[in-house]
C-alpha positions in Angstrom: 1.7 -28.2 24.5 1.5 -24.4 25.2 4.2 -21.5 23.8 5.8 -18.9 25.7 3.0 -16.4 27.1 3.4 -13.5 28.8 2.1 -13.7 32.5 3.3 -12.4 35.9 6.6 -14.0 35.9 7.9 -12.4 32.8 6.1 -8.6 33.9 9.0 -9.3 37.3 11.4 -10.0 34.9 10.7 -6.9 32.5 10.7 -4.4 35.6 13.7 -5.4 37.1 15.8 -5.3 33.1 14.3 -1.7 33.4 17.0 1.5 33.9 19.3 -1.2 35.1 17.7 -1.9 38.2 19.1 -5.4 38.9 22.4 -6.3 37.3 22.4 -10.2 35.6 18.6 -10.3 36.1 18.3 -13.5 33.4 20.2 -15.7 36.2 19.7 -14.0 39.7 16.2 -12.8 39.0 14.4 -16.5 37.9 15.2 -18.4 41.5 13.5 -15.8 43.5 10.8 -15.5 41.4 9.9 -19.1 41.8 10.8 -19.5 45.5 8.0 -16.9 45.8 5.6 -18.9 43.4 6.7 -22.3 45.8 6.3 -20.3 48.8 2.4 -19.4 47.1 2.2 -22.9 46.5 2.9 -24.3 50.0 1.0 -22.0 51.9 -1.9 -24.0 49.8 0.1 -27.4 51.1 -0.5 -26.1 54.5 -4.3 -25.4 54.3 -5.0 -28.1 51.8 -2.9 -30.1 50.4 -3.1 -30.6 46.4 0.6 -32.2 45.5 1.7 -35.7 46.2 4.5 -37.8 45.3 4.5 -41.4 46.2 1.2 -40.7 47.9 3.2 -38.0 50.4 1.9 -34.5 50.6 5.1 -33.4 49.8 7.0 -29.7 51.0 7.3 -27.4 48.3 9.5 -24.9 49.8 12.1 -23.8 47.6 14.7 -22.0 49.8 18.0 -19.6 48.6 21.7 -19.0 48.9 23.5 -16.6 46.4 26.9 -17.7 45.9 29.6 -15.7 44.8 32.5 -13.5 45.6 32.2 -10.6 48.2 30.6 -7.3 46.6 28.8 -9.4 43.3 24.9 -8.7 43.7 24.1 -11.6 46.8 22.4 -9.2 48.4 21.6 -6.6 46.4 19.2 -9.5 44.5 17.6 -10.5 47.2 16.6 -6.7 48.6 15.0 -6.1 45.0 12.5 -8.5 46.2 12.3 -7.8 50.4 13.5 -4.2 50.8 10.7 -2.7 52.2 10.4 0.7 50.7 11.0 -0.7 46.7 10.5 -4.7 46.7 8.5 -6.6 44.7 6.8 -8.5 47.9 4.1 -7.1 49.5 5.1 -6.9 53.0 1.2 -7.6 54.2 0.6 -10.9 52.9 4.5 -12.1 52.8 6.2 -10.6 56.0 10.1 -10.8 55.3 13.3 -9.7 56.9 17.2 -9.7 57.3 19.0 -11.1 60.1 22.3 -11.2 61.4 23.7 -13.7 63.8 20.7 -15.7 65.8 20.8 -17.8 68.3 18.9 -20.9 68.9 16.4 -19.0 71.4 16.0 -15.8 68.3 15.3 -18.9 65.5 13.2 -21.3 67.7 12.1 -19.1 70.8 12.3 -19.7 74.6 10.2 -19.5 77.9 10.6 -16.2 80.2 9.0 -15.8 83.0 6.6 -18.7 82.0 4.9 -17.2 79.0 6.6 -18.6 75.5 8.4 -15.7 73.5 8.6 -17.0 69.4 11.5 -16.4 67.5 12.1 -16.1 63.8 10.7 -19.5 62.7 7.3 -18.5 64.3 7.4 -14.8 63.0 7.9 -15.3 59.6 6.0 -19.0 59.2 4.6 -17.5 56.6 7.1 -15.3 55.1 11.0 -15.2 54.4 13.7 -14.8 56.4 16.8 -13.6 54.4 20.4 -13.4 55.9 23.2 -10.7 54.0 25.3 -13.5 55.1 24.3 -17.4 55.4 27.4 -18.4 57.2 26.4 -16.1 59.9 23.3 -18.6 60.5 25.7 -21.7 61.2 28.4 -19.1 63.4 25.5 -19.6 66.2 26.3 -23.2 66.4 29.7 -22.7 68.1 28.2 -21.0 71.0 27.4 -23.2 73.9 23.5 -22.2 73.9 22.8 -22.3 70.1 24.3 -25.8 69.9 21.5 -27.3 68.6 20.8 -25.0 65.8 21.3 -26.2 62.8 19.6 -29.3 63.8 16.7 -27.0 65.1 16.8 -25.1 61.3 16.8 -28.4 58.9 14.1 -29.8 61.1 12.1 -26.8 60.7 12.4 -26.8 56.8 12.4 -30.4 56.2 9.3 -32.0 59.0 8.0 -27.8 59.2 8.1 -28.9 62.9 9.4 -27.4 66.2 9.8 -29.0 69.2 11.8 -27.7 71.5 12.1 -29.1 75.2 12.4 -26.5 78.1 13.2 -28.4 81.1 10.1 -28.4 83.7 8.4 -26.0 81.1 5.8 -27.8 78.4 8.1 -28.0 75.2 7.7 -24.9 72.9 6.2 -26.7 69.7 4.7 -25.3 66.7 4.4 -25.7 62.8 6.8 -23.3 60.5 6.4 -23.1 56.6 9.0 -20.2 56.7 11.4 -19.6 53.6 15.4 -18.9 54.4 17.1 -16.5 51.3 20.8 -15.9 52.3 24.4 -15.3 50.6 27.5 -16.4 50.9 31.0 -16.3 49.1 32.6 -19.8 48.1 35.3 -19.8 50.4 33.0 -19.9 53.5 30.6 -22.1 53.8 30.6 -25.9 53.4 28.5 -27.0 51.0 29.1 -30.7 51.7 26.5 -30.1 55.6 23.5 -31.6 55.8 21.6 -28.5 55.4 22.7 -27.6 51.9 20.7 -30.2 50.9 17.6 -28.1 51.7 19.0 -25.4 49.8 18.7 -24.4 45.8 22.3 -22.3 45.2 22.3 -19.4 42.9 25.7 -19.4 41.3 26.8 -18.0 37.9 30.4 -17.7 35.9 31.8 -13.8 37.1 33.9 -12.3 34.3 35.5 -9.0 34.4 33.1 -7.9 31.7 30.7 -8.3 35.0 32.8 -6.2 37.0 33.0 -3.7 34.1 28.9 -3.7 34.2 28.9 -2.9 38.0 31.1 0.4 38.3 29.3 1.1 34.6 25.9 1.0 36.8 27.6 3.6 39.1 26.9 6.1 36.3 22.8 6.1 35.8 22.3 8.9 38.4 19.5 11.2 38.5 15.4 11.3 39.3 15.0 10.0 35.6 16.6 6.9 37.3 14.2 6.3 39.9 12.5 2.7 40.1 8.5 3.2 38.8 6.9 2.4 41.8 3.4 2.5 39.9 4.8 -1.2 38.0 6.2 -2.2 41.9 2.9 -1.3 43.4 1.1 -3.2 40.4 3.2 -6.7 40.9 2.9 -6.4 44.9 -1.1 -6.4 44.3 -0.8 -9.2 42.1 1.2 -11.2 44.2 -1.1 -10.4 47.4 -3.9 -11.6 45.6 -2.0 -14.6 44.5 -1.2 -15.5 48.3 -5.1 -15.0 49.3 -6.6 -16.8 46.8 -4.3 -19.4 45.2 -6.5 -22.4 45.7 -5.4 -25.2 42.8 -6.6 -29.0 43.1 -3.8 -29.9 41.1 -0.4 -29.9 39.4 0.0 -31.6 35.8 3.1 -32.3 33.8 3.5 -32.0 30.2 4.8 -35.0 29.8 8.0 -33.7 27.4 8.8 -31.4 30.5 9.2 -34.4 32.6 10.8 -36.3 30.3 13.3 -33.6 29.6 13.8 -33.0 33.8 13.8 -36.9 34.0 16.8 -37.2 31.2 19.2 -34.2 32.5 19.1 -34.4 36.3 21.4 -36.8 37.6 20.3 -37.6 41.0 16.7 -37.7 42.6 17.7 -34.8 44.8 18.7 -32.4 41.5 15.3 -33.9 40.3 13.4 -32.8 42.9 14.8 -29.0 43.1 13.9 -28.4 39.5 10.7 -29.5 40.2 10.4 -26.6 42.8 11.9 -24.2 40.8 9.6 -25.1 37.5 6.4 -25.0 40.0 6.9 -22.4 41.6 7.4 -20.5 38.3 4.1 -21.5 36.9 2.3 -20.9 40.3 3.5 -17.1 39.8 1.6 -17.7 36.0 -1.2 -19.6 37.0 -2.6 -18.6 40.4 -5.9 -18.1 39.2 -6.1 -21.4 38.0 -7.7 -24.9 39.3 -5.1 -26.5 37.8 -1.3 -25.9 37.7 0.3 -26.6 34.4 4.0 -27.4 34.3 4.3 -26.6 30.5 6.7 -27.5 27.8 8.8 -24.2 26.5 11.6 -22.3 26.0 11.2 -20.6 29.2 11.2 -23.7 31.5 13.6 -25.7 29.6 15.6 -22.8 30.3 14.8 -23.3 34.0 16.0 -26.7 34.0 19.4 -26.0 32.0 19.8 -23.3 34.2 19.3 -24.7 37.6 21.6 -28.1 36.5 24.5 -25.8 35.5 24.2 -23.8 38.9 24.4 -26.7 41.2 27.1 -28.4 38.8 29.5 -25.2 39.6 29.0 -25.4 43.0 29.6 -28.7 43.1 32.6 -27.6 41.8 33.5 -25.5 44.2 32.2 -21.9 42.7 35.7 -20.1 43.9 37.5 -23.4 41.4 34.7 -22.5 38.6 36.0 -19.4 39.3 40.0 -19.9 39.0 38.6 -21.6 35.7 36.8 -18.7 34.6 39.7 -16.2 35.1 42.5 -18.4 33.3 40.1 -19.0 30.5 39.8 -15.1 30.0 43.0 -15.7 29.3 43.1 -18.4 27.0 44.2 -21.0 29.6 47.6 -19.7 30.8 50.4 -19.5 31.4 50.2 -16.6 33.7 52.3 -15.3 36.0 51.3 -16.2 39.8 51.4 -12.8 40.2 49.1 -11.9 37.6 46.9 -14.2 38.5 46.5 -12.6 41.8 46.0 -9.2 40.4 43.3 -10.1 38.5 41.9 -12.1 41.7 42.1 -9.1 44.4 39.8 -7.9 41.6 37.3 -9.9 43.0 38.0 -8.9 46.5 40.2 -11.9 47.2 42.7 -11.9 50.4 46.4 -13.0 49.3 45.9 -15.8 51.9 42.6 -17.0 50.4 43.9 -17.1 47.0 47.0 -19.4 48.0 44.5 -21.7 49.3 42.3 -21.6 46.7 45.4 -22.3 44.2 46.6 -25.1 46.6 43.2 -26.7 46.1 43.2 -26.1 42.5 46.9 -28.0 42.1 45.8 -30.6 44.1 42.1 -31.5 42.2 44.7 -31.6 39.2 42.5 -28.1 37.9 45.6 -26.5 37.3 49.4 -27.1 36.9 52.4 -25.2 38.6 55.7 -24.9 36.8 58.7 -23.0 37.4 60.4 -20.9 35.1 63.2 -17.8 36.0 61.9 -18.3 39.4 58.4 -17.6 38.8 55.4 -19.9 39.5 53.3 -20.3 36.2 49.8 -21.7 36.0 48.6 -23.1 33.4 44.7 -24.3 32.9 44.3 -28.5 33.4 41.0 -28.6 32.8 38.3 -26.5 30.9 34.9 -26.1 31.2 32.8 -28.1 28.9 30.7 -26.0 26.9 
């Protein structure tokens, strides 16, 4: 059907490869883009719905975590798009913000004094809420009032409901379309909870070439520098516009798209995600149009590679992808425990963290431990299939 053309989404893409503004923009950049073009498109859901599967109006929301080790671009990808001096979103039409720690009562509200005070899930229904730190979302949870939490947060992006009894008081109920972005590093968070089902993770293979790129960044000082504020200000109007007057009766597949999502994704869950991310990146191409059209090309075959190799590695475990990654930089092994550990505190690993991660690594038979002159050695058990 149709080639590559140049729209919107590849305009993002070009400003933010500009004078180095985001680092590893081909992998980080893409997600975001399309969780913004998903958010565009549900916001339609909401009003009027146009997408349905099985004859179900179905949720569109295509919602974030960045994973990877501390100090490698979580947040600073996320802030191209929501800071509000420089981002890409326009603030007026797509309210977003960072949070810390919240409690139930900041996510869901509560009543004081008889009058209902709204929390996060009220204030940015609309918008995106973005937490530096995703773990620090779920922390909540083991306080005695913010129990119910994560229960209150998955119903709220799943049903877009919330109910919340308040004793005598009439419950606190409303609907919520809002967007969660967050980041976390591997060794934190449990991926296997129910609500990283809800969740498309952003995860990529960190070399020390990357690390190389990062302090290299530390050297484009200087007003010639400066992000052009005249190409932010000209993608902020173009997505306001595409928040006001997105109005599409339709999605349509190419049908060697489909077949090529249908063939690669191994579960109906994987399935569905890509489908997000591919509509929400034609959304940000095709606002203006009556009909959305998920096309067959480079770009979203890309997409769909892309998005099956991230969730594969953190399936995986991103810290074991990683502890594959470093031991392949060196041809497999064997290396030196203690070598292996330098390279590690490289990517801000604790000693303690590391032993665990090579205790997990032994034990999923990823690596092997020998002895020899009283050293540990380890050597590579399995590579990654290229």
């Amino acid at each position: 059907m149709a080639t590559n053309t140049t729209g919107l989404y590849d305009e993002i893409i070009a400003h933010l490869k500009r004078k180095k503004r985001m680092l590893f923009v081909d992998e980080l950049a893409p997600p975001a883009i399309c969780s913004v073009g998903a958010l565009i498109a549900n916001l339609r859901q909401k009003e009027e719905p146009f997408h349905f599967v099985a004859g179900d109006n179905e949720d569109l929301g295509l919602n974030l975590t960045y994973v990877g080790p501390s100090g490698l671009s979580k947040s600073h990808a996320m802030k191209q798009f929501m800071k509000k001096d420089v981002g890409l979103l326009p603030h007026a039409v797509i309210k977003s913000a960072f949070r810390g720690k919240i409690t139930e009562a900041g996510y869901i509200g509560t009543i004081k004094e008889g009058e209902p005070k709204y929390g996060d899930a009220y204030r940015f229904a609309e918008g995106i809420l973005g937490f530096n730190e995703i773990t620090n979302l779920f922390l909540a949870t083991q306080q005695e009032h913010s129990g119910e939490l994560i229960n209150q947060v998955m119903e709220s992006l799943t049903e877009r409901q919330v109910s919340k009894s308040l004793g005598g008081a009439e419950p606190l109920e409303y609907e919520t379309w809002v967007t969660i972005w967050g980041g976390v590093q591997p060794k934190r968070f449990d991926f296997s909870q129910g609500l990283a089902r809800r969740f498309f993770f952003v995860a990529r293979n960190w070399t020390f070439q990357d690390l190389k790129a990062l302090k290299d960044r530390r050297n484009d000082r200087g007003r010639e520098n400066r992000i052009d504020m005249k190409e932010v200000e000209s993608i902020r109007r173009q997505i306001a516009k595409a928040v006001k007057t997105f109005a599409a009766n339709d999605i349509q597949w190419d049908e060697k798209i489909y077949k090529y999502l249908y063939n690669n994704t191994e579960s109906h869950l994987d399935m569905y995600l890509v489908e997000k991310i591919l509509i929400g990146r034609e959304v940000i191409d095709q606002w203006e149009n009556d009909v959305v059209v998920i096309r067959d090309n480079q770009t979203n075959r890309g997409l769909v590679d892309m998005t099956i190799r991230m969730q594969e590695m953190v399936s995986e475990g991103s810290d074991v992808s990683l502890m594959i990654n470093v031991l392949e930089s060196h041809d497999g092994g064997p290396m030196p425990v203690s070598a292996l550990w330098s390279d590690f505190r490289r990517f801000s690993y604790q000693l303690n963290t590391f032993f665990q991660l090579l205790d997990t690594c032994k034990r999923m038979k990823v690596v092997k431990v020998t002895h020899n002159n009283g050293q540990q050695i380890v050597t590579l058990n399995r590579r990654r299939k290229k």
